[in-house]
N, C-alpha and C positions, 0 to 999 in steps of 0.2 A: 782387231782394229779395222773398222772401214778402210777400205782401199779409195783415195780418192778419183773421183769421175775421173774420166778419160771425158777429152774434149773431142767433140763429133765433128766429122766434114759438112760442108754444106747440103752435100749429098746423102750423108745417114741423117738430119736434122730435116731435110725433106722429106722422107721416108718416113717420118714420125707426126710430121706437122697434122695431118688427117686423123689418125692415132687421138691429137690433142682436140680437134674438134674443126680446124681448118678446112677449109677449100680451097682447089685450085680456082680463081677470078682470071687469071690470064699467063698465058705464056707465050718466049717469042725472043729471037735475037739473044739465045743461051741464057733467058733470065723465066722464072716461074713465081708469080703473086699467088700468096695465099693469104685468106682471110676467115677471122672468125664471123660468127652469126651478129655479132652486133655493128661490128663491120670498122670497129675503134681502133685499128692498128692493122698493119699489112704486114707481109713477112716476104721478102723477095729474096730468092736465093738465086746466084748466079755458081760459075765453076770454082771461083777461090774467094768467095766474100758471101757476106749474106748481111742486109739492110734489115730494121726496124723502123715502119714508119709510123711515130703513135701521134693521134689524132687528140683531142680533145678530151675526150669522155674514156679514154683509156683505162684510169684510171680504173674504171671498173672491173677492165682484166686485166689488175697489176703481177695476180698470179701465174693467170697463163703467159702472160711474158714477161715474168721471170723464171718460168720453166727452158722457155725458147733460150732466152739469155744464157740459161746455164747449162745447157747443151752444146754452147759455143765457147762458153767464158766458166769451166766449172767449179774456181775459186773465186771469181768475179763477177757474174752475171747480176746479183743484187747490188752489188755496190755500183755495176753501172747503173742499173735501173732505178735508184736512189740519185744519182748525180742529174739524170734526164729529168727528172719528174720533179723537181726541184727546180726553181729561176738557176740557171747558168749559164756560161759562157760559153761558146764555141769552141773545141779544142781536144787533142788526136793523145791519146793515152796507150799504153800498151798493157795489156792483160793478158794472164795465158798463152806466153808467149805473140800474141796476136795483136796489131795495130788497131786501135778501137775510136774512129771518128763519130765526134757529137756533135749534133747541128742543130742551134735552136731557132723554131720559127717562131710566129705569133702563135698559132693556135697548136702549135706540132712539135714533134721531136723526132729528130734521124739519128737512127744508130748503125753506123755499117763497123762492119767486123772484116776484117781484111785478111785471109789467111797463109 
């Protein structure tokens, strides 16, 4: 039987982000922005949390951030990423042991992951 994933820190999920096709866009004040080529979601990893910021057209790397996701959340990352991507509500959920704030804007969606 599969062993199930083991949920990564924000610091081995950084360590990977490149791996998946990201770049570092900015760092500064203990936080680090990465982004893919098309530039539809950002990934900010700080020392005990790590943000999703998906943009509009996301949607096109629903994949690659639900890989991201499930690196943090590895029984849950698609069920969040199903809850975002969908019209929703505001509101703080706990997955994998981990506090999982959702924030919907007009055009966006925030996921921060608390750990």
């Amino acid at each position: 039987t599969e062993q199930p994933q083991k949920s990564l820190t924000p610091q081995e999920i950084e360590k990977k982000l490149p791996e998946l096709g990201l770049s570092l866009v900015g760092s500064g004040y203990g936080q680090s922005d990465y982004k893919p080529s098309s530039k539809n979601f950002v990934v900010c990893v700080f020392d005990s949390r790590i943000s999703l910021d998906l943009y509009k057209n996301s949607g096109n790397d629903a994949e690659l951030i639900k890989t991201i996701l499930n690196l943090a959340l590895p029984t849950s990352g698609n069920e969040v990423y199903n809850i975002v991507t969908s019209p929703f509500s505001n509101q703080t959920i706990t997955r994998d042991g981990k506090t999982v704030e959702l924030t919907s804007r007009k055009n966006s969606a925030y996921i921060k992951i608390h750990y």
